[in-house]
C-alpha positions as CSV (number, residue, x, y, z in Angstrom):
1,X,-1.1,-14.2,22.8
2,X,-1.0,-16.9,19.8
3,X,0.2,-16.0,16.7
4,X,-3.3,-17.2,14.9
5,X,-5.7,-14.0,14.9
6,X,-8.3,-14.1,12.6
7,X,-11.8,-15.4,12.7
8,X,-12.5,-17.5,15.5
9,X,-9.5,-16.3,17.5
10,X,-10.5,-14.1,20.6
11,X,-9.2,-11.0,19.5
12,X,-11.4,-11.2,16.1
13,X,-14.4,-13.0,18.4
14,X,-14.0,-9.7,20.7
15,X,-13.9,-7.0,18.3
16,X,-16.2,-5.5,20.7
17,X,-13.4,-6.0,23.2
18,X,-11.2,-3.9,20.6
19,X,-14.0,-1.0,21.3
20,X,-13.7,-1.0,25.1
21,X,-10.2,-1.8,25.5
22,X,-7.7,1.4,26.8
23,X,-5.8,1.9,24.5
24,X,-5.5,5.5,24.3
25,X,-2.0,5.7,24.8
26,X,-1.1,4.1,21.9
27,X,-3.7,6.2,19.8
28,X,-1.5,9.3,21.1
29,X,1.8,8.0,20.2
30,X,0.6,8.4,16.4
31,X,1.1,5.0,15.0
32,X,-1.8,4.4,13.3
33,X,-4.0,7.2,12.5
34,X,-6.8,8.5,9.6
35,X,-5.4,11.6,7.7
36,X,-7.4,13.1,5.0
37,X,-8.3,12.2,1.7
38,X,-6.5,10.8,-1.6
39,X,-7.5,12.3,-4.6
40,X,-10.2,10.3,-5.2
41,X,-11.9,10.9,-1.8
42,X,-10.9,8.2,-0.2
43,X,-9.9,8.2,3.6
44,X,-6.3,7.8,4.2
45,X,-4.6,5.9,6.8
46,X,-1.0,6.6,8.0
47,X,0.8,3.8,9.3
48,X,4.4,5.3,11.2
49,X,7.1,2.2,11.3
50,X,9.3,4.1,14.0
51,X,6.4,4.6,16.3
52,X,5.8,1.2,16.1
53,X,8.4,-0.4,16.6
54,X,8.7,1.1,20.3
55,X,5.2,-0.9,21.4
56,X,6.3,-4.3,19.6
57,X,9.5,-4.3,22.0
58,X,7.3,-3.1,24.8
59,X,5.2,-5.9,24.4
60,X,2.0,-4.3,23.7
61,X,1.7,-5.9,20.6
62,X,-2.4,-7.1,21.1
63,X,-2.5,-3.9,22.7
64,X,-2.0,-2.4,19.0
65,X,-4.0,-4.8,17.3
66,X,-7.0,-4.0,19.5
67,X,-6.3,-0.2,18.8
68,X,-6.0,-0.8,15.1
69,X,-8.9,-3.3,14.6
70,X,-10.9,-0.8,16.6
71,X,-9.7,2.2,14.1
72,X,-10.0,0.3,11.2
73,X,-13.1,-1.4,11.6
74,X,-15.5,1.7,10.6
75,X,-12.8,2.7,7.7
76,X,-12.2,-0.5,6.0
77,X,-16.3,-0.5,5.2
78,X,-15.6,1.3,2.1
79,X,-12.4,2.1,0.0
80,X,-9.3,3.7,1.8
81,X,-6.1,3.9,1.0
82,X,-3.2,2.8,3.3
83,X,0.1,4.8,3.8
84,X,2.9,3.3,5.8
85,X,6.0,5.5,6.9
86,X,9.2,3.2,6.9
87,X,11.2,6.0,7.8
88,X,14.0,5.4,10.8
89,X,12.5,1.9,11.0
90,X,16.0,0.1,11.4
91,X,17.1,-3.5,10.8
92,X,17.5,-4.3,14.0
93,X,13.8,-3.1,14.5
94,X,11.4,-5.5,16.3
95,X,9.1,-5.8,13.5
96,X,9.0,-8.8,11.9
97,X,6.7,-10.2,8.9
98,X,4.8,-12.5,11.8
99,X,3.4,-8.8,13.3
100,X,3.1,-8.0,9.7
101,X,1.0,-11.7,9.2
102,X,-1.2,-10.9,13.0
103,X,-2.0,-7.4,11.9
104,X,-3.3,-8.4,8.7
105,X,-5.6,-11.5,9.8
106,X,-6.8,-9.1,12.7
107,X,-9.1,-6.5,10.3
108,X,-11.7,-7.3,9.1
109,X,-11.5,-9.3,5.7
110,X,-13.1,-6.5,4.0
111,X,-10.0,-4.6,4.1
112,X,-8.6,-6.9,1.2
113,X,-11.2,-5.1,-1.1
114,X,-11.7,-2.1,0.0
115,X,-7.8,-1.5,0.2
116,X,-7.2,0.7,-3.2
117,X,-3.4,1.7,-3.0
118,X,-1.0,1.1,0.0
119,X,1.8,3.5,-0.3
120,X,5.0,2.1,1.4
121,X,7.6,5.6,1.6
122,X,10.8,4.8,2.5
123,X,11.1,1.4,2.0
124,X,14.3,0.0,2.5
125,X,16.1,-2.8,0.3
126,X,15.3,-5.2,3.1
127,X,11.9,-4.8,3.1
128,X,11.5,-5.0,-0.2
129,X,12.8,-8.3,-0.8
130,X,10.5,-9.6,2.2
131,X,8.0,-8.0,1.3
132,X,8.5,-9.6,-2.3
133,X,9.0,-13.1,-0.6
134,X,6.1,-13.3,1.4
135,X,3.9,-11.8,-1.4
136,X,5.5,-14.8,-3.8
137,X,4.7,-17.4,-1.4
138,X,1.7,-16.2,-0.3
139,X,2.7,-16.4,3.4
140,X,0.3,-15.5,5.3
141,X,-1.1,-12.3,3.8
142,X,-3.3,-12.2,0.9
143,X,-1.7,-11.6,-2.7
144,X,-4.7,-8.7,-3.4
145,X,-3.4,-6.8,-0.4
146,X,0.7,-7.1,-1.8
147,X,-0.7,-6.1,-5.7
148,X,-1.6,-3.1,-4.0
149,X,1.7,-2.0,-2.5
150,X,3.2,0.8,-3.9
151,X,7.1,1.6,-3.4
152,X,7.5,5.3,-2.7
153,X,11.4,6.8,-2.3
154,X,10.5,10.2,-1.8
155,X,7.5,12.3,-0.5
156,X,7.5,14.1,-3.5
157,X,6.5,11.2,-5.5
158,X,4.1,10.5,-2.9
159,X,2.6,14.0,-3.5
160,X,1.6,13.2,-7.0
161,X,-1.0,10.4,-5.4
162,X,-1.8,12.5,-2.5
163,X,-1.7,16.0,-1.7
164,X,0.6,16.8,1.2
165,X,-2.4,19.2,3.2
166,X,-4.4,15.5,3.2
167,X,-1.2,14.0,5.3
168,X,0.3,14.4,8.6
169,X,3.3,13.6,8.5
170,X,6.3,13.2,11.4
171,X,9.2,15.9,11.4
172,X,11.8,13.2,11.3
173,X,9.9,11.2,7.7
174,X,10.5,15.1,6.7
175,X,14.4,15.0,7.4
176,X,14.7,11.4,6.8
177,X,13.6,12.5,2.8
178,X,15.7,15.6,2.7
179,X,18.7,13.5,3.8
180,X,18.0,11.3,0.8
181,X,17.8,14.4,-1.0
182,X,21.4,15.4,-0.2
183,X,22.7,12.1,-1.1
């Protein structure tokens, strides 16, 4: 697969592919999923870092795309907010800001709009300063999307935007916060 997806590219072209592809398995491994409302009645989508990282080594990276433009296309038609779960994501992980730059040209460009908050929990000093970087140079994913991004440390911070019933939310984020706790 090319690193350019976006309009005109055949995974954008075949978003109806993205609707008839199997991708089941990666829906059950819970790496991108809807979960509730934020307090302001907008859907909530959870993004999990360590359950990602697994299919990007596996090489089932369009795989993923074509399971999250196929998720996301119904959500990102009106305002959602985005959580992502950085959690055990190490930094040896095989994400890298190029999955980061292919995920984001594969939605639809309505999701730049619609996007209201995009919680990042967990984030580690690494990826802030990328995240930083590519949001100062503009590389390859759009500044409205990186205004957006808010830095969470602890869940209970994230409780104050969202309320915890409105998330699922993996055993190990839980123990990965109370270690931080314990600090």
């Amino acid at each position: 697969m090319g690193s350019c997806i976006g309009p005109g590219s055949t995974l954008w072209a075949g978003q109806g592919e993205a609707l008839k592809a199997n991708v089941t398995d990666i829906g059950d491994s819970k790496v991108l999923f809807k979960s509730g409302v934020d307090f302001e009645q907008r859907p909530i989508v959870v993004m999990v870092g360590a359950h990602l990282d697994p299919l990007v080594r596996s090489g089932d990276l369009e795989r993923f795309l074509l399971f999250a433009v196929r998720e996301m296309q119904p959500i990102v038609a009106s305002t959602y907010t985005m959580v992502y779960m950085h959690a055990e994501v190490g930094n040896n992980s095989g994400l890298s800001l190029d999955f980061v730059r292919q995920l984001h040209a594969a939605l639809d460009p309505k999701h730049k709009d619609t996007l209201k908050a995009f919680y990042v929990v967990h984030p580690t000093m690494m990826l802030k300063m990328a995240t930083s970087g590519m949001a100062m140079l503009g590389a390859g994913i759009s500044r409205r999307v990186w205004r957006k991004a808010i830095y969470i440390d602890k869940l209970d911070d994230l409780f104050a935007c969202i309320s915890p019933e409105q998330l699922y939310i993996p055993d190990f984020v839980w123990d990965h916060d109370r270690s931080l706790t314990n600090m």
